[in-house]
C-alpha positions, 0 to 999 in steps of 0.5 A: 500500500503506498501513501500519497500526501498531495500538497505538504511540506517535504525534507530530505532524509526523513520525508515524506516523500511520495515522489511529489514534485513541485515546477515552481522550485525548478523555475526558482533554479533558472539563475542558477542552472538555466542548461537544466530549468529550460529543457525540464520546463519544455518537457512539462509543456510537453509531457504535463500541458494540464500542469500550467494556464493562465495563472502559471504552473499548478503548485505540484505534481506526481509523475508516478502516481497513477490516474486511474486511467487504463488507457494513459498513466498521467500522474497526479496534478494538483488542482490549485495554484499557490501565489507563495509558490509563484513569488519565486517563479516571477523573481527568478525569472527576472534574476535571470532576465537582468539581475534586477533583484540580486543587484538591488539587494546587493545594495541593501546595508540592513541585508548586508548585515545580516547576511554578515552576523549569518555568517556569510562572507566573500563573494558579492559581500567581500570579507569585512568584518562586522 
């Protein structure tokens, strides 16, 4: 008997993992992995085209959880749209696009702070101390 959890907070090691997976989170990875994001988002077009509309990608889906259908075996596709879930779409995209969002908060000293007393250091902020 296999459980499936639809849409709910998941983790790595301890789960739970059902196989759902979530296209906003690799439309969020565009900056960073773009030779990847780009053919996956062409193969959701392709392969799961119930996955978007209007209001962009649905908030998850189950590749290997089967329809109920004889004939095709779709997966699952959730039915709702998050906009939490699509903050990250649209900023991304735009990092991608210009770097608009990167390079402003570059420019934020509250940020800088943070990310300093965090622990962060070279890169974007150099290695002043705090």
């Amino acid at each position: 008997m296999r459980e499936f959890y639809d849409y709910r907070a998941r983790s790595f090691p301890y789960g739970p993992d059902d196989g759902t997976l979530a296209p906003w989170a690799v439309v969020a990875s565009l900056p960073f992995a773009p030779e990847l994001v780009l053919p996956s988002l062409r193969n959701f077009d392709e392969e799961y085209p119930e996955m978007t509309s209007k209001y962009g990608f649905k908030c998850s889906y189950n590749p290997t959880f089967a329809s109920g259908k004889a004939q095709r075996r779709t997966g699952w596709i959730s039915h709702g749209y998050y906009g939490l879930d699509q903050g990250p779409v649209v900023m991304m995209i735009e990092n991608y696009r210009s770097g608009f969002l990167w390079r402003l908060m570059r420019r934020c000293p509250t940020l800088q702070l943070g990310l300093r007393r965090a622990g962060f250091r070279n890169g974007w902020l150099g290695s002043d101390p705090l």
